[in-house]
KOLKE-352461 format. One record per residue (C-alpha): residue number from 1; residue in one letter; x, y, z. Coordinates in pm, whole numbers, plus 50000, padded with zeros to 5 digits. Example, Ala and Ser with C-alpha at 12.3 -4.5 7.8 and 13.67 -1.06 7.14 Angstrom:
2
REC  seq  type     px     py     pz
REC    1     a  51230  49550  50780
REC    2     s  51367  49894  50714
//
This chain:
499
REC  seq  type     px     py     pz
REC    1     x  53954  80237  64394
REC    2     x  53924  79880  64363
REC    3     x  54107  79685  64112
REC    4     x  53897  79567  63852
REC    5     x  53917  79200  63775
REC    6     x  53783  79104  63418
REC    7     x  53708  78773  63459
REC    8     x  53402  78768  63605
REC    9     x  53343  78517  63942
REC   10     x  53132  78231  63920
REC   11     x  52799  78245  64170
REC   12     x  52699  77998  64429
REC   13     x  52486  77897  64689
REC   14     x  52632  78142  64917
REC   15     x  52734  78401  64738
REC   16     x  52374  78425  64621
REC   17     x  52237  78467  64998
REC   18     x  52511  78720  65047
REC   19     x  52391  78918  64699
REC   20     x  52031  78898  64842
REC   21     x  52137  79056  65158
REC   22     x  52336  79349  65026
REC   23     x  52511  79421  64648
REC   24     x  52821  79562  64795
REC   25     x  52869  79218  65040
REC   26     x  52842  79039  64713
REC   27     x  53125  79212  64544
REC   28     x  53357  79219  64840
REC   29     x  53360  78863  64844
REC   30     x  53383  78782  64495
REC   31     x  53676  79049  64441
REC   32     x  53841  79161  64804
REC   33     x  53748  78876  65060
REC   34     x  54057  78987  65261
REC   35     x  53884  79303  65339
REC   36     x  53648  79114  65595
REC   37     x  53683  79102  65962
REC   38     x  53868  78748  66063
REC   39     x  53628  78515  66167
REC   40     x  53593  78527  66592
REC   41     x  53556  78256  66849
REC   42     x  53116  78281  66832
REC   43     x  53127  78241  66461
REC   44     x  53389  77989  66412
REC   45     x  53184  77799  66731
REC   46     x  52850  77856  66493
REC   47     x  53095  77701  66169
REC   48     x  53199  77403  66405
REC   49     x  52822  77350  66499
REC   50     x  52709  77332  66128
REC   51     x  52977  77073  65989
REC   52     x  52886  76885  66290
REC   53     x  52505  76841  66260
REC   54     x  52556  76827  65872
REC   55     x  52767  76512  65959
REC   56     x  52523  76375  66188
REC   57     x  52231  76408  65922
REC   58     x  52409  76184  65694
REC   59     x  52371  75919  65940
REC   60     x  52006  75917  65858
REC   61     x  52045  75775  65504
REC   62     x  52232  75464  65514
REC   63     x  52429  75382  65180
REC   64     x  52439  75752  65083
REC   65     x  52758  75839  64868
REC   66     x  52991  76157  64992
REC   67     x  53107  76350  64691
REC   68     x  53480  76416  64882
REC   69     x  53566  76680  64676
REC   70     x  53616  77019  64797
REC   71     x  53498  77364  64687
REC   72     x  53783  77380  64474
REC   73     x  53739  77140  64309
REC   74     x  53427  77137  64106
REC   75     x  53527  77017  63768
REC   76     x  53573  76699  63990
REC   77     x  53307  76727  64236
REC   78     x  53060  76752  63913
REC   79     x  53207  76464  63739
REC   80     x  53157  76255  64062
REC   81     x  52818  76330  64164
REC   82     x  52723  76270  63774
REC   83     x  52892  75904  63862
REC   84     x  52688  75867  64172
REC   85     x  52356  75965  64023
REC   86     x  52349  75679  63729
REC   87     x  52425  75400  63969
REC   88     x  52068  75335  64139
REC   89     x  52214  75143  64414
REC   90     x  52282  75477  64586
REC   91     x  52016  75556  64752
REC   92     x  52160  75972  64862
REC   93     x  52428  76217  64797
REC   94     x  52585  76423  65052
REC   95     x  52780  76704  64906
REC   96     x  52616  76698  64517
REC   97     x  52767  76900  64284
REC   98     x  52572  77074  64046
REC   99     x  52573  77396  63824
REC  100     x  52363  77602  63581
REC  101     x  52392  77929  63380
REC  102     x  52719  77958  63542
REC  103     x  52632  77908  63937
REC  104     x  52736  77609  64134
REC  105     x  52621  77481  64407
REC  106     x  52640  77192  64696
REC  107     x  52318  77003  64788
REC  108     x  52366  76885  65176
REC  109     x  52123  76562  65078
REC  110     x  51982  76476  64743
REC  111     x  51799  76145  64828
REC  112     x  51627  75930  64539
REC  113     x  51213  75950  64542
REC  114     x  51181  75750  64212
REC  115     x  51308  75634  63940
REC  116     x  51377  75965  63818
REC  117     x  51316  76189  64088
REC  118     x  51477  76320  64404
REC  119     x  51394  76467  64727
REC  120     x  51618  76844  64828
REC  121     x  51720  76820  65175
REC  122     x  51919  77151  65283
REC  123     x  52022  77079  65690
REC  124     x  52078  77314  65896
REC  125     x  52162  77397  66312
REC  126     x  51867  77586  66355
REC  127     x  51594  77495  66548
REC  128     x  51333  77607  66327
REC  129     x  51235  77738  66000
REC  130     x  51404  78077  65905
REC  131     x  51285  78309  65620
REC  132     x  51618  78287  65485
REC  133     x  51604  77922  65457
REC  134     x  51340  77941  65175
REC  135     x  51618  78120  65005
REC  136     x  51845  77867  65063
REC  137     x  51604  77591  64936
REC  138     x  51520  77825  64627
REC  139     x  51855  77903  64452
REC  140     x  51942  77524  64512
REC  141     x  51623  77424  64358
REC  142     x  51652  77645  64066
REC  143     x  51977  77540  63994
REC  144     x  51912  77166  64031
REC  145     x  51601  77184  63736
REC  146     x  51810  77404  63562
REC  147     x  52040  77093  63536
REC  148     x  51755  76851  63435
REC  149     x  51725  76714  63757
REC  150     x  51358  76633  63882
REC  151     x  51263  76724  64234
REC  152     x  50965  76604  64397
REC  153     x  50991  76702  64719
REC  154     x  51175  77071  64884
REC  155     x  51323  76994  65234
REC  156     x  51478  77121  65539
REC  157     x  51656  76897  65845
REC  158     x  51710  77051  66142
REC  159     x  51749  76971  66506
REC  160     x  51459  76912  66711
REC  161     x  51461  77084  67060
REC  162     x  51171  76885  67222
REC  163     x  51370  76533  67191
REC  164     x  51512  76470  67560
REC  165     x  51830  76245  67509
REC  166     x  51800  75894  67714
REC  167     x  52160  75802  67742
REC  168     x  52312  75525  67507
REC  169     x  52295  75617  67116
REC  170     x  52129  75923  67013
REC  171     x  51822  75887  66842
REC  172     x  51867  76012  66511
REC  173     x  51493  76065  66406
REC  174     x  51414  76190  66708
REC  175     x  51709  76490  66682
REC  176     x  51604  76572  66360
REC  177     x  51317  76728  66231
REC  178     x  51236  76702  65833
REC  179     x  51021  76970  65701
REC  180     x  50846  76943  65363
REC  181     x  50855  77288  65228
REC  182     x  50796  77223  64865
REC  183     x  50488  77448  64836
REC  184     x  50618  77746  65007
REC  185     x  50960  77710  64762
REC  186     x  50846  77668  64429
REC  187     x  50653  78023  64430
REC  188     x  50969  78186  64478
REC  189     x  51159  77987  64174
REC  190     x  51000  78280  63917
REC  191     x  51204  78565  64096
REC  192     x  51536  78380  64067
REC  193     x  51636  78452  63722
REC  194     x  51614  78833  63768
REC  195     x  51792  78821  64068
REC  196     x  52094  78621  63928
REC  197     x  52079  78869  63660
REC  198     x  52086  79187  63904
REC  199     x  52372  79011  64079
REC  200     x  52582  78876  63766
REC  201     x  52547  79299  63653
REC  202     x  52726  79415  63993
REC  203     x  53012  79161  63910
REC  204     x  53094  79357  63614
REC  205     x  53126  79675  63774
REC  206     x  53457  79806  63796
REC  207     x  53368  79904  64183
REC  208     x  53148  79807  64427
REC  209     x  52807  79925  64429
REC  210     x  52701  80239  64660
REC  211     x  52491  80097  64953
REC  212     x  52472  80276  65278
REC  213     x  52533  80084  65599
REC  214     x  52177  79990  65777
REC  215     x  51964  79735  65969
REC  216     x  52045  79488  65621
REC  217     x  52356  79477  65754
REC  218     x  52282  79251  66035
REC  219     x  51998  79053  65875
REC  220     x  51961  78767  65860
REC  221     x  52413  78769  65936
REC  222     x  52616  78981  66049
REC  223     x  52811  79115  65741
REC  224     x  53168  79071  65794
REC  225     x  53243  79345  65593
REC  226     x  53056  79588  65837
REC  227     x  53361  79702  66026
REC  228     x  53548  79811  65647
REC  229     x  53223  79981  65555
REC  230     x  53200  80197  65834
REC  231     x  53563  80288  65933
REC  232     x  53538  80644  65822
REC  233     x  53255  80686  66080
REC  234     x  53229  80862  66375
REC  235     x  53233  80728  66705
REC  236     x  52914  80968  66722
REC  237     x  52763  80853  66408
REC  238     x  52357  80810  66506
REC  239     x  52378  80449  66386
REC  240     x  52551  80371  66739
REC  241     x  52246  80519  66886
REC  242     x  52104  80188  67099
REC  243     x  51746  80070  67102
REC  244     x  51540  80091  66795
REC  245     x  51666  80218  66446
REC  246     x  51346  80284  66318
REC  247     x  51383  80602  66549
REC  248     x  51718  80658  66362
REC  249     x  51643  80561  65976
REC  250     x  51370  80892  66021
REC  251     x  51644  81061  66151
REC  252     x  51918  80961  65862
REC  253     x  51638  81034  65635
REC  254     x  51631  81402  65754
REC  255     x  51998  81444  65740
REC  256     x  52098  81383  66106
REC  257     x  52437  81197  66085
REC  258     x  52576  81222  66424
REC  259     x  52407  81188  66769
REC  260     x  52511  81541  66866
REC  261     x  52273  81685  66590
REC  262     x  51975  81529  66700
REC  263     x  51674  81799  66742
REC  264     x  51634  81861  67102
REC  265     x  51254  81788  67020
REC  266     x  51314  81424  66954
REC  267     x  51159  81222  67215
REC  268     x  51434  80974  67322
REC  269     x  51480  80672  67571
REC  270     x  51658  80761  67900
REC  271     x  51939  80542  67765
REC  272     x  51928  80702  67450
REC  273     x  51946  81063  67647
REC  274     x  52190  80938  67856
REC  275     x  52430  80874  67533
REC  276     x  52303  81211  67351
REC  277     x  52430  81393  67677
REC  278     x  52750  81203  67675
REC  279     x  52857  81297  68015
REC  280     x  52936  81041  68329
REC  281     x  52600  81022  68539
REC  282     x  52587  80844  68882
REC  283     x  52216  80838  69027
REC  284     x  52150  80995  69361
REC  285     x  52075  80638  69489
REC  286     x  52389  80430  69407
REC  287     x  52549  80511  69738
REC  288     x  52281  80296  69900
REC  289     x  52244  80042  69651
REC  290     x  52627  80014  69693
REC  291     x  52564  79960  70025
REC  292     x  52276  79662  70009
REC  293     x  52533  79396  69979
REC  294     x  52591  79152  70287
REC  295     x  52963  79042  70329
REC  296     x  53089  78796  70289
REC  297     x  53055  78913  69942
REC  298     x  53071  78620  69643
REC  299     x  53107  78714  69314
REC  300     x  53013  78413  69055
REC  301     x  52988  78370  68689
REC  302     x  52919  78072  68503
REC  303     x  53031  77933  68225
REC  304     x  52844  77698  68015
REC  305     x  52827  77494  67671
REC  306     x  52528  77438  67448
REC  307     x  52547  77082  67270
REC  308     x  52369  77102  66978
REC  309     x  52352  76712  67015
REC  310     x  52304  76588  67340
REC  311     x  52603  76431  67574
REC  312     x  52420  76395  67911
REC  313     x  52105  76205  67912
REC  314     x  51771  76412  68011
REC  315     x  51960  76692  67823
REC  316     x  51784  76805  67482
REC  317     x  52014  77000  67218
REC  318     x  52105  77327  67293
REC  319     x  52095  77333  67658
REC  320     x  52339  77518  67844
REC  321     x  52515  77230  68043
REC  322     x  52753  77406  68325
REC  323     x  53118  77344  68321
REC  324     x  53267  77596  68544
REC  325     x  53246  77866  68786
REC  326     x  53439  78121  68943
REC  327     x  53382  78275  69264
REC  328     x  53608  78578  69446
REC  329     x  53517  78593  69767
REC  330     x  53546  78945  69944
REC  331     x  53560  78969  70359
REC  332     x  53443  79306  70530
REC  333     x  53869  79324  70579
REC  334     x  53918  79338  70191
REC  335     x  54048  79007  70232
REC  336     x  54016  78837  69860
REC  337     x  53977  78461  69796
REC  338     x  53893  78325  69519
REC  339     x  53777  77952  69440
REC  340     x  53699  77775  69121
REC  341     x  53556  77495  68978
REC  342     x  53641  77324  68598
REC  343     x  53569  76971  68456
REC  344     x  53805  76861  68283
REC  345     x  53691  76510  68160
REC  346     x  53344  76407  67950
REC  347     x  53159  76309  68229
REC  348     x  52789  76515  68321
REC  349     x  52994  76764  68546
REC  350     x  52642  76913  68672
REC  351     x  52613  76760  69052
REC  352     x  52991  76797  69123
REC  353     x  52972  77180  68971
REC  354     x  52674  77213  69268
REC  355     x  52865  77041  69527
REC  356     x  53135  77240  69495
REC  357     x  52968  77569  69448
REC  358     x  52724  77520  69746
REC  359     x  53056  77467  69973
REC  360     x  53246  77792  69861
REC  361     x  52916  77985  69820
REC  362     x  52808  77850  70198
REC  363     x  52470  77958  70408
REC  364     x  52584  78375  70445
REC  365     x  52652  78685  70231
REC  366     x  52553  78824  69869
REC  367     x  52626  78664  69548
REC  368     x  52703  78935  69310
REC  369     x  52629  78853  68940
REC  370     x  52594  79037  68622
REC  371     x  52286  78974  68437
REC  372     x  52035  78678  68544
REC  373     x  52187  78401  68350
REC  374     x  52367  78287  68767
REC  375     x  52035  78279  68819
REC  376     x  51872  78063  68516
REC  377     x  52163  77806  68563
REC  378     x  52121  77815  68916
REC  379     x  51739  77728  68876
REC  380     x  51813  77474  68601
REC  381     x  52035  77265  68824
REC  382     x  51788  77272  69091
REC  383     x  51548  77082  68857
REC  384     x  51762  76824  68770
REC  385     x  51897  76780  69097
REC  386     x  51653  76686  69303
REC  387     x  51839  76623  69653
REC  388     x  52008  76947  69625
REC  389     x  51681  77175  69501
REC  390     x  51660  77320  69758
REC  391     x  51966  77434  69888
REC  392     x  52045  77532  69542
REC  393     x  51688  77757  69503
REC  394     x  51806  77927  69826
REC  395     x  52088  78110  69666
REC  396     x  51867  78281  69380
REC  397     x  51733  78494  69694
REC  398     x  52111  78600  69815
REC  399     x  52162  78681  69424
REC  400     x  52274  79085  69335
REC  401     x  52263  79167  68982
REC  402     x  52539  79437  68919
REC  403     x  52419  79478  68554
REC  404     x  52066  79583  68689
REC  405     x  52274  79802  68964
REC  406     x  52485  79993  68661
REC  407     x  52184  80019  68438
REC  408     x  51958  80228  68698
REC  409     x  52255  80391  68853
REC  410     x  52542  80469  68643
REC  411     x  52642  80579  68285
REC  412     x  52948  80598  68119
REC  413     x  53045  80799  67750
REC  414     x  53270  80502  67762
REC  415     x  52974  80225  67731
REC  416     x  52855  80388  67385
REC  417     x  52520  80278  67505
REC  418     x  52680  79900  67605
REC  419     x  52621  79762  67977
REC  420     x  52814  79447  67873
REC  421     x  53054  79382  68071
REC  422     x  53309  79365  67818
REC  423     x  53205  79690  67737
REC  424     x  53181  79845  68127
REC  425     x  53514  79649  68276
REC  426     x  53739  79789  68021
REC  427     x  53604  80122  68053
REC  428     x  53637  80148  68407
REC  429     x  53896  79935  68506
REC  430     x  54091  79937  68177
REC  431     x  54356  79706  68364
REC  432     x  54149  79418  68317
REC  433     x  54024  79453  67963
REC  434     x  53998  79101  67791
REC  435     x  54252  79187  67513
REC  436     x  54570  79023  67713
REC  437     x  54347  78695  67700
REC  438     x  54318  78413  67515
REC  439     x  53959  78359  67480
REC  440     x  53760  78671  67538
REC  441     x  53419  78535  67517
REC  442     x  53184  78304  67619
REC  443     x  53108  78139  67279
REC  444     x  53490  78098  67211
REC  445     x  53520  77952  67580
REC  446     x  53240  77684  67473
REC  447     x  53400  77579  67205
REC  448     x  53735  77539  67348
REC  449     x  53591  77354  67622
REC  450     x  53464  77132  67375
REC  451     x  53755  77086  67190
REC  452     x  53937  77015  67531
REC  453     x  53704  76708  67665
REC  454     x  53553  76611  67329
REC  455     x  53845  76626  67090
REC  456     x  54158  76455  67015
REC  457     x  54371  76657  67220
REC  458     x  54689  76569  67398
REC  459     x  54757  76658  67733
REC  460     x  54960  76960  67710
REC  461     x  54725  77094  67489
REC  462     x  54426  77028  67761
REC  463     x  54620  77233  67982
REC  464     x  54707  77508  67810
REC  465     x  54287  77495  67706
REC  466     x  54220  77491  68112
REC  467     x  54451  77760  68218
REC  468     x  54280  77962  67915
REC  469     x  53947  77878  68079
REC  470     x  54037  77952  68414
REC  471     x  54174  78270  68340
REC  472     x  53840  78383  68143
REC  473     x  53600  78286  68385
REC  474     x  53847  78487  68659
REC  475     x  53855  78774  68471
REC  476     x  53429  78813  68513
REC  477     x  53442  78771  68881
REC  478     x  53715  78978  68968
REC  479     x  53616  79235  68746
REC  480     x  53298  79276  68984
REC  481     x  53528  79304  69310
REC  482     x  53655  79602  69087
REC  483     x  53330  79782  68946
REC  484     x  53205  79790  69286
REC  485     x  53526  79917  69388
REC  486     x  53517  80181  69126
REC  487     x  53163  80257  69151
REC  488     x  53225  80326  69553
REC  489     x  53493  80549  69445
REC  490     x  53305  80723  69262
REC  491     x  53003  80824  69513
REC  492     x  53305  80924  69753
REC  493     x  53448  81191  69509
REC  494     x  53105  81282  69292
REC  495     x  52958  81634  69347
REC  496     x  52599  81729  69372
REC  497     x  52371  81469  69227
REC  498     x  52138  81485  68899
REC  499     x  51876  81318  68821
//
């Protein structure tokens, strides 16, 4: 049972969006934070991303005032933004401290629109308006008249995908869009109250509320107390069940709890069969798919960063700008080579990356992949790479998707309904799971890349970030040499076929 803490936590900004998403994420974090799951390499990338743009915005609103403060410090951070509001010289706030009926929260922008009145601007990564950002705006909004404070206008900043960076300075205006989304706010001020209230009730429990583990869990975040709620689960449990859940909620509602129980009259995806049956399955054809490939056989995977503000110029934010590639090269000997390609410094690494991969790729063999992404980059560079289009178009047609190969050919009990490859490799070739690693997927290898060439980092430390890289990006390539390996293997020693 959870120790009870009588002193009950303050609400906030966050903590609010966490209540609206699920009761029982709401008490964790007030009471046992330490119960979630450490933050990983994608999320603490997504963190990195959000300080940075929020940063950026402030740019837009010369003279604004940053209330330094931290979160723990609000008796301060109040008294400072109160000091910052009276002087009308100061035309914004970044980082506004405010709180009412007990919650407290930070306002990104608070710009003056008047003598007495001031525009909300909440900014965010995002490319676009999300439901949950008129939640966002709401509570902030509520809280902010709450404290006497007049808003005339509800807003939201993010970045703007269609501006195409020219090289020099970034244009500010042009990266950001600012949304006025007063009208579709202010309707949703009457709920708040009643939802505080709902919320400030669960804090006085003496344990957390009862709330089953579902969809909610997942929207619109990942809960990072999903892995506590659901360690007493089976490895069966019919939530793992891939592909829809609305096919599973009517199940859970009928009692089904594990995947073995499900009526034999349920109409199911083949994947969905596949992971009922539980049993390793190898399709009648994989011996000749196997066999499709054209030595000498390359085996390439890219790895790429996503600038939410542009570095290179014709680049817009969020485009995946290659930095590296691996290729293992297998002979019809079983000779292995393997070649590689990583820039190192801040310069647009994108026609170097081709040159380099269109010499140890060459004119002959297949170019085994997993997934199409090879593909997307590979068409991507074509277009802004005029003198090499061509020759770089021609190796789409020598591409061989080994994800496509496993998903039509081969199943697992291992995958638990995964093709990923961090879910396949480890399975079949547990030698070369990514747990000895350093960085174990792509969104931590972005943003160590990024640290590496964009940071303040000494030299030792860029090494150490390389060999890291370099490792990762191996690992993906020669884990295909192996799957194929094992997959061969396996039509060698299989008995009769099913389909």
């Amino acid at each position: 049972m959870t120790t009870f803490i009588p002193k009950r936590p303050r609400l906030s900004k966050s903590r609010f969006l966490s209540g609206r998403q699920c009761h029982k994420r709401l008490y964790f974090e007030a009471y046992t934070p330490e119960l979630a799951a450490e933050t990983d390499g994608q999320r603490q990338a997504m963190l990195d991303m959000g300080k940075q743009i929020g940063d950026t915005a402030q740019q837009c609103f010369p003279g604004g005032q940053l209330v330094t403060e931290g979160y723990r410090q609000s008796a301060a951070a109040l008294e400072r933004t109160a000091t910052f509001m009276t002087n009308p010289d100061i035309p914004a706030i970044f980082e506004a401290a405010f709180q009412y009926e007990g919650t407290l929260i930070r306002v990104d922008i608070l710009e003056r629109s008047g003598e007495q009145t001031w525009r909300l601007i909440e900014v965010k990564a995002s490319s676009r308006v999300k439901a949950v950002h008129y939640h966002d705006l709401a509570i902030q909004t509520h809280v902010l008249q709450g404290a006497g404070i007049v808003i005339s206008h509800v807003c939201l900043m993010h970045i703007n995908r269609h501006y195409v960076f020219q090289g020099g300075d970034i244009d500010l205006r042009q990266l950001f869009v600012v949304e006025d989304l007063t009208e579709e706010v202010f309707p949703r001020l009457s709920g708040i109250p009643d939802q505080l209230e709902q919320m400030r009730a669960v804090l006085t429990q003496e344990v957390p509320p009862v709330v089953k583990p579902d969809g909610h869990c997942h929207t619109p975040y990942e809960c990072p107390f999903w892995e506590h709620c659901t360690k007493e689960k089976s490895e069966r449990w019919i939530y793992h069940l891939p592909g829809t859940k609305e096919v599973v909620r009517r199940m859970m509602k009928q009692g089904i709890e594990l995947i073995d129980d499900i009526p034999s009259r349920v109409r199911l995806s083949t994947l969905q069969q596949r992971v009922k049956d539980n049993v390793e399955w190898l399709s009648p054809e994989l011996e000749q798919t196997l066999k499709s490939v054209h030595y000498p056989i390359h085996h390439l995977d890219f790895e790429t960063f996503m600038p939410a503000i542009p570095l290179y110029s014709q680049t817009h934010p969020y485009q995946p700008v290659p930095t590296q590639w691996s290729n293992h090269i297998e002979r019809e000997d079983g000779t292995l080579q393997h070649e590689t390609y990583l820039c190192t410094d801040h310069r647009d690494p994108r026609e170097e990356l081709a040159v380099a991969l269109l010499s140890s790729l060459g004119q002959d063999g297949s170019i085994c992949v997993y997934s199409d992404y090879e593909k997307y980059v590979l068409t991507a560079l074509a277009e802004v790479l005029p003198s090499l289009r061509t020759e770089l178009l021609q190796l789409t047609h020598r591409l061989w998707d080994l994800l496509s190969v496993i998903q039509s050919h081969y199943y697992h009990p291992g995958f638990a309904g995964s093709f990923s490859i961090k879910s396949v490799l480890p399975t079949l070739v547990p030698s070369l799971s990514y747990s000895d690693l350093e960085i174990r997927d792509g969104a931590t290898a972005s943003a160590m890349y990024h640290q590496m060439v964009f940071k303040e980092t000494d030299w030792v430390e860029r090494q150490r970030i390389a060999s890291a890289l370099h490792e990762y990006c191996a690992r993906d390539t020669l884990g295909m040499v192996e799957l194929r390996r094992v997959l061969a293997e396996k039509v060698q020693h299989r008995g009769p076929s099913t389909s």
